[in-house]
Every structure is written in structure tokens, then in C-alpha cells.
N, C-alpha and C positions, 0 to 999 in steps of 0.2 A: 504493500500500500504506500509506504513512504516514498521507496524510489518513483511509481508513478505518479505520487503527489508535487515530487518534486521535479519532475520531468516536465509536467504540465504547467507548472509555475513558470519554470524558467523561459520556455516556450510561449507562454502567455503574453513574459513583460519583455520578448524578445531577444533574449541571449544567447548566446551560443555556450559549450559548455568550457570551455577557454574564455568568458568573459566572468563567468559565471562562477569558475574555481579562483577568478582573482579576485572578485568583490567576495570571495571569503578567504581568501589567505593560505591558498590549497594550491597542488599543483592541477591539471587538469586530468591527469590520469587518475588520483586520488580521487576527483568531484567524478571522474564518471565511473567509476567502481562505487560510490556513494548510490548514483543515480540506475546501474546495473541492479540493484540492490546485493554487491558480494561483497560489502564492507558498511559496519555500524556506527552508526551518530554516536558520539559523545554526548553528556547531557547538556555540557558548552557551545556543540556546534548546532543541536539542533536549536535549541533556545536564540543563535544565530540567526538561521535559517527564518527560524518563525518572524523573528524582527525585522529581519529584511524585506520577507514578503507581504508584511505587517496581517498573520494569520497565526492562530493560534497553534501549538505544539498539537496539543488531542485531535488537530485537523491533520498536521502533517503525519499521526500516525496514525491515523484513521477510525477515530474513536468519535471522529463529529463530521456530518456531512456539509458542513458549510464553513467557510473559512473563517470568518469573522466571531468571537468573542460572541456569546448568546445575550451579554447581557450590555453590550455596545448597539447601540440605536445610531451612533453614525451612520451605520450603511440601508438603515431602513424605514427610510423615510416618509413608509406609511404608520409604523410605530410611533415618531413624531405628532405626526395627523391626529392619531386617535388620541395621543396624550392631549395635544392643544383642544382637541373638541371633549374630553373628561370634564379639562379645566375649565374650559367655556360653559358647558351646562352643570355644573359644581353647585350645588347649593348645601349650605352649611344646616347640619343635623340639626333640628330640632324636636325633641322630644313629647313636647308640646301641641297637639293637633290645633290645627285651626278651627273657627269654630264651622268651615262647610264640611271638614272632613270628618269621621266618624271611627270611633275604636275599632 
């Protein structure tokens, strides 16, 4: 799962895998035996890895289908929507009925 996760990554933001073993400090035969999957992440590189493609670890090892942090609303910004329209129709508890409304 990793090596595919990371294969599609780097192909996504258009790298080759010689650009891709320099923006992490690797030689290229090392990142594509990473990327072969016949060699294992460190918990430095991947924590790496995740920051660069700014995705979480439990994605890159395939433990969540989406890349982004579950509980980050930057990238979804109909989560946004529903929050502003919560706060927009929001009215403050009252315990108290009025007098049209009935126990």
C-alpha cells in the first residue's frame, strides 16, 4: 500500500523519482526501492514523506482512504458551509417555553 501510495503522490505533484529522492535527502536508487516497496520507512522518513505531501502517515500506510487529517476542514469546504449555516440558524437554549408553545 505505501509504495503505491507513494508512487501516486509523486506522480500526482509531478516528479520524477530522481527529483523526488533529492527533496528527501536519499539517493534515487534508495527512493525507488522505497517506492518498489523492497525497503522500509523509518518512522523519520515517513513522518517526512507525510509533511511533504502534506497527508497524513495512517494514509501513506493505508489505514485511511483519504489523505487529508479527518478532523482538518481545510480541504472541505462543504464542512465549512454546514458549520456557517449551524451558526447562522443557532438559537440559544432556552429552557423556558414560550407561552405558544406547549410541554
Amino acid at each position: 500500500m505505501l509504495s503505491n501510495r507513494l508512487s501516486c503522490l509523486r506522480k500526482k505533484y509531478k516528479f520524477n523519482q530522481t527529483e523526488m529522492a533529492k527533496k528527501l535527502g536519499m539517493g534515487r536508487t534508495t527512493y525507488a526501492m522505497y517506492e518498489q516497496g523492497n525497503r522500509s520507512f523509518d518512522f523519520n522518513k515517513l513522518t517526512q514523506i507525510a509533511n511533504f505531501f502534506e497527508v497524513t502517515t495512517d494514509y501513506l500506510l493505508g489505514r485511511k482512504d483519504y489523505p487529508e487529517d479527518s478532523m482538518n476542514t481545510r480541504n472541505y469546504p462543504f464542512i465549512k458551509q454546514d458549520e456557517r449555516l449551524l451558526k447562522q440558524n443557532e438559537q440559544p437554549y432556552n429552557p423556558m417555553p414560550n407561552e405558544d408553545q406547549t410541554l
